[in-house]
N, C-alpha and C positions, 0 to 999 in steps of 0.2 A: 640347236636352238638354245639359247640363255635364258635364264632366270629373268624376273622382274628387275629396274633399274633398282640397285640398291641407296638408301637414304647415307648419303656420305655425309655429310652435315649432324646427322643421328650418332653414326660411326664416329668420327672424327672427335664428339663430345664423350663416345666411351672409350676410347682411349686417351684422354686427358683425364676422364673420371678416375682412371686405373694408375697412372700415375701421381694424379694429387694427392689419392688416395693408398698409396703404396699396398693394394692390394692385389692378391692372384687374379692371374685373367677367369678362373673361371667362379670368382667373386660376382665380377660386372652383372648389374642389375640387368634385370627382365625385359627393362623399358627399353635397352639397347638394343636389343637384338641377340643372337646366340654368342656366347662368348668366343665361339673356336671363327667363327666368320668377322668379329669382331678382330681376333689378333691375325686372322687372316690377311684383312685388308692391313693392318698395320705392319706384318710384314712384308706387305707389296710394298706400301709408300715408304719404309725405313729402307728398304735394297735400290729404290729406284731414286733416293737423296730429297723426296720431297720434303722432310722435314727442315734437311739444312736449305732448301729452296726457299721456304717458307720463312725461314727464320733471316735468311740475307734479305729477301725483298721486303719485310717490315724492318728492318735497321734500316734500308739504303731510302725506304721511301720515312721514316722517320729522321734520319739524319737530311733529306730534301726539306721537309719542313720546319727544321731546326729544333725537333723535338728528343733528338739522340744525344745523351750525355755518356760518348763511350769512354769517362772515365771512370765508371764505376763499371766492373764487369762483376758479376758474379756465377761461379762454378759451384754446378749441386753433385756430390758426388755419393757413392754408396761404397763400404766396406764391407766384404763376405769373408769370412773367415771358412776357410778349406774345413773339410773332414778331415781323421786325421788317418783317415783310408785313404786321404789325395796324393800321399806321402808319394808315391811310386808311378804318376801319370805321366801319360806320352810325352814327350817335347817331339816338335814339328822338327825332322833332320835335316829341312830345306833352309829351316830359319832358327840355327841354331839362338837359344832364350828365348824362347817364348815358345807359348802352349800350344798344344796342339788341340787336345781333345782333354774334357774336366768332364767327370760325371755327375751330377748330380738330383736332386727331388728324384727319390726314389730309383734309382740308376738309369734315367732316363739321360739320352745325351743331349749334350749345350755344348755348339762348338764355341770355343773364348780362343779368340786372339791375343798376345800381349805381349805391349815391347814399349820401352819408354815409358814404362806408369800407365799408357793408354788401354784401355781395352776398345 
């Protein structure tokens, strides 16, 4: 048996909160609900492309209404500077240049991908 229907509309404002905000997940205010259920749901919708879903059908339904000026694009992007204990991290043998596994906040793991600038 499941839980109660969760307020995705709720969710979906604390993940936008966390990003405008460039704060840790377990910042997100009270009013949102638990933070870990919070980046829960965000990582279902981030693995399953809703956000890039979401981001095509308001360009294609704004570019319908002649409201899309896709000459301006703009890229937000973040730079982390390694520890310098990352000196010696796995690289992935499958796909030689790029990473495999990075440790980080407190040696907890984050898997990062990266090839082409991309993460």
């Amino acid at each position: 048996m499941s839980g109660p229907i969760p307020d995705l509309r709720k969710q979906l404002n604390a993940v936008m909160w966390r990003f405008r905000t460039g704060s840790p997940w377990r910042d997100i205010p009270e009013r949102y609900g638990s933070w870990s259920t919070v980046y829960g749901r965000f990582q279902k919708w981030a693995l399953a492309g809703t956000f890039e879903t979401l981001m095509e059908r308001m360009i294609a339904e704004a570019a319908r209404r002649g409201q899309a000026d896709l000459d301006l694009v703009g890229v937000d992007f973040t730079v982390a500077r390694a520890h310098h204990h990352a000196a010696g991290m796995a690289v992935d043998p499958k796909a030689p240049g790029r990473v495999a596994f990075a440790r980080f906040d407190h040696g907890m793991p984050w898997r990062v991908r990266m090839a082409s600038g991309r993460v």
